[in-house]
Phi, psi and omega in degrees: 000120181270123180278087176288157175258163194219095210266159159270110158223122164299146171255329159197141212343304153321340172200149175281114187227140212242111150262144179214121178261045208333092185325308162326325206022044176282136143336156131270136199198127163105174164331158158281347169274029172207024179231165195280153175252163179230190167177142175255132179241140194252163229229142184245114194261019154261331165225032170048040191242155156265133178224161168252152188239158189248044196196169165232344191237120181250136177237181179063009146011171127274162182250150159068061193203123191280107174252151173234172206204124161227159138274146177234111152293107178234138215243139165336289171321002212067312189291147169240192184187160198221140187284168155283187200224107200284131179236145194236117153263128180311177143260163180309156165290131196266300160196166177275108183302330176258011175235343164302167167273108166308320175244043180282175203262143167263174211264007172258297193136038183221147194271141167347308175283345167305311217276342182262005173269329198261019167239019170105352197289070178316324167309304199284320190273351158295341161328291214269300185289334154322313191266351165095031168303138156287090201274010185247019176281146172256135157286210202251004196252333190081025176267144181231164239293340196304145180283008218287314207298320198251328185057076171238123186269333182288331179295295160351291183281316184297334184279347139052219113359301182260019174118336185292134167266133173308326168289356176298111210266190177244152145256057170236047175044015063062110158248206191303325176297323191280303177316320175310297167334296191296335168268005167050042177258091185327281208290348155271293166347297179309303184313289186290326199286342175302336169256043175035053208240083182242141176220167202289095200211144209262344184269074167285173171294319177289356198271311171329329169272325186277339173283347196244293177276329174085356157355061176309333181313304198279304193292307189318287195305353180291317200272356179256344182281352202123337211275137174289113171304348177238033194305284016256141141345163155302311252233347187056037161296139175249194167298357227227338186253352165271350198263338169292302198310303178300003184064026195267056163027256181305285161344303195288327168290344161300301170299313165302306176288006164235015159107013161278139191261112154279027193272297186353144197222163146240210165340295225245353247162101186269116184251020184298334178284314176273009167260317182297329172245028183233337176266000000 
């Protein structure tokens, strides 16, 4: 007789969600009086006794509290058979949504929706933005809650969605395109450059790639999206003499096929020697 498993996983400090596979893989085939049954029962932790529950997934939880879980097969036949019994401890109340500050700061200087965006939790930040989270609050950097940074895309769009904006600087004038940049994250990159979301800034983002990672991946969707290939600087550097200073190869081949002119000069640095014996 095969003992199926029954697995627990939390999903966030309050609730349980409950799986099972039917080892056997049998059809119900026949009468509804000849097929096997299952049911799940919870563990009572005060006298370690079993009752059956009628749900797999329990919310509203107690925090910081050990629940256990078996399933029970019982077979046409009478015989029955029982999983092991997998126990899930809740976490601590993270905090209370309806008497808490939702956007109070943690000792680094990031608010609860900073900290579930840039690690992805889309659920918990649809929570947290329900409960009246801010999403245009800044950390001490001037970045507000957008995931660009972190490349959680589902996140990126819900927040969105909800008002966060693509024009939202840093204070190194940086927007959400630029962080995404800076993570080499394709499918966000792709998701904002798709609204045309370029602005009059001497730090484009293409400028931005070219100085730090040398991304060809990230600079193609930029240059296809619009971006000037020929920009200048404070310093009247474009990208293409920045990515030479930086060595970025492969950039620099990128940037010449798309159309950057190297004749373009600034003060100080003639880079006409380095195109001719490096492309």
């Amino acid at each position: 007789m095969t003992v199926l498993d029954i697995t627990a996983k939390l999903n966030i400090h309050h609730s349980i969600e409950l799986s099972w596979m039917n080892a056997e893989n049998k059809p119900r085939n026949g009468p509804p009086e000849r097929w096997t049954r299952f049911s799940v029962e919870q563990m009572d932790p005060k006298t370690h006794t079993y009752s059956t529950v009628y749900m797999s997934v329990f919310s509203g939880l107690e925090p910081r509290t050990s629940y256990g879980f078996r399933l029970r097969v019982t077979r046409a036949s009478g015989e029955c058979s029982l999983s092991p019994v997998p126990s899930v401890f809740t976490t601590r109340e993270i905090f209370d949504l309806q008497t808490d500050d939702v956007d109070v700061y943690d000792k680094m200087g990031f608010s609860p929706l900073m900290v579930a965006a840039q690690k992805g939790f889309t659920s918990l930040v649809d929570i947290l933005v329900k409960h009246g989270a801010d999403i245009n609050k800044k950390d001490s950097t001037g970045k507000d809650s957008c995931a660009c940074f972190a490349g959680h895309l589902d996140t990126v769009k819900y927040l969105h969605n909800c008002g966060s904006t693509w024009q939202s600087q840093d204070t190194d004038s940086c927007t959400p395109l630029h962080w995404a940049v800076d993570g080499g994250h394709l499918p966000v990159i792709t998701t904002v450059t798709l609204e045309n979301v370029f602005f009059l800034s001497l730090w484009t983002p293409l400028m931005r790639v070219s100085t730090i990672s040398g991304n060809a991946a990230v600079a193609s969707i930029l240059l296809q999206a619009g971006a000037d290939v020929n920009v200048r600087d404070k310093a009247g550097k474009t990208p293409l003499m920045v990515a030479v200073l930086n060595n970025h190869v492969e950039l620099v081949k990128l940037l010449l096929y798309g159309g950057a002119d190297h004749h373009m000069k600034n003060e100080v640095t003639d880079y006409d020697h380095y195109y001719i014996h490096n492309t």
